[in-house]
VEXLODO-643516 format. One record per residue: x, y, z of N, C-alpha, C in turn. Coordinates in steps of 0.001 Angstrom, whole numbers, plus 500000, padded with zeros to 6 digits. Layout:
VEXLODO-643516
XYZXYZXYZ;...
***
This chain:
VEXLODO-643516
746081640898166567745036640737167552744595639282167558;744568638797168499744270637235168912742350637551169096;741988635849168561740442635939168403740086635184170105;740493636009170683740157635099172087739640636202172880;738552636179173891738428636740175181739379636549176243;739822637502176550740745638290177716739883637546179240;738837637140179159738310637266180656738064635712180636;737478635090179390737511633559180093738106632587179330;738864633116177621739614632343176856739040631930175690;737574632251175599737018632043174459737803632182173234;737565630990172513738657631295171356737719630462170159;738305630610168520737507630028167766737467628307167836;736552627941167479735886626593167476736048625885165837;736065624907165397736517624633163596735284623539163869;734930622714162880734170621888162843733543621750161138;732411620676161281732257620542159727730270621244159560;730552622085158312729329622593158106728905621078156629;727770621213157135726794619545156300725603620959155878;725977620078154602724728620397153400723424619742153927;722685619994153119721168619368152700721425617763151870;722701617803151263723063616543150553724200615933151128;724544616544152278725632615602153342726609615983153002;727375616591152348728576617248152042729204617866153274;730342617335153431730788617446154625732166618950154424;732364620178154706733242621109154212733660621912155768;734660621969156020735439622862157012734672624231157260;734815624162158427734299625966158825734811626231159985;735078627631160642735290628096161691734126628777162880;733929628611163955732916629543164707734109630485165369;733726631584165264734207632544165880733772633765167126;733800633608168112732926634633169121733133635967169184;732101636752169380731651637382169351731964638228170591;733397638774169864734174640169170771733931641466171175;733983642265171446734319643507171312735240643936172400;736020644953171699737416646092172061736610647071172996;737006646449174730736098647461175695737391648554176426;736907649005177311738038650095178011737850649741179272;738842649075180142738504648566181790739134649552182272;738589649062184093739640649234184913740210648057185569;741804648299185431742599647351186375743403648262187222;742989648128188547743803648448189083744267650578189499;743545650989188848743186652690188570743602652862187116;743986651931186453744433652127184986743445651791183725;743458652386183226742170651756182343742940651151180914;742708649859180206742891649005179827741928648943178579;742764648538177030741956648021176315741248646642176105;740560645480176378740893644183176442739517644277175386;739808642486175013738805642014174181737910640999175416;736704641403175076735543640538175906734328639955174721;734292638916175369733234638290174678731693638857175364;730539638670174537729414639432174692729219638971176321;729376637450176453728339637043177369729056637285178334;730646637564178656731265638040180067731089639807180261;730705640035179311730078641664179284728765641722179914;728276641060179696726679640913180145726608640218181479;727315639237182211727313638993183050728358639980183925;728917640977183676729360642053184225730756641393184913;731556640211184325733074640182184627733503641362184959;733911642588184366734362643619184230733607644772184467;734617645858184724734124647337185085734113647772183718;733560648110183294733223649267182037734028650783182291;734518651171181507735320652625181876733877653489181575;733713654794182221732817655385181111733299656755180795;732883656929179478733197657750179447732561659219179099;732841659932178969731684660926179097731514662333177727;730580662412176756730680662559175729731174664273175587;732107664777175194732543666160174857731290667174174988;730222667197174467729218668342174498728519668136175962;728506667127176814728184667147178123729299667849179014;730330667254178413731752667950179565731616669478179620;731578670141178462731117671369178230730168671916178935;728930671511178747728127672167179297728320672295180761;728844671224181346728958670703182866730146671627183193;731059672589182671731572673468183622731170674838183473;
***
């Protein structure tokens, strides 16, 4: 699994984390994914989205509908 968003490419960032005494040491930023269920096309799709193209509603959300509702509902 690749650390990137599917919708705009977000991918990790490296840079240097500094102490209180200037110590200069490697680190990674990494965003903040999650494994959603789309639709493309009438097919529904696993992709990785980052929070903020979720929230700005890039994508259709699949929904889905929880077993003890399906039940009751026929």
């Amino acid at each position: 699994m690749s650390r990137m968003c599917d919708v705009c490419g977000k991918a990790p960032i490296s840079g240097n984390k500094i102490s209180k005494s200037y110590n200069h040491t490697r680190r990674t930023w990494r965003p903040n994914l999650l494994k959603v269920k789309a639709q493309f096309g009438g097919t529904s799709k696993t992709i990785n989205v980052c929070t903020r193209c979720l929230r700005a509603g890039f994508i259709d959300k699949k929904v889905t509908v929880p077993k003890t509702e399906a039940v009751e509902a026929k």
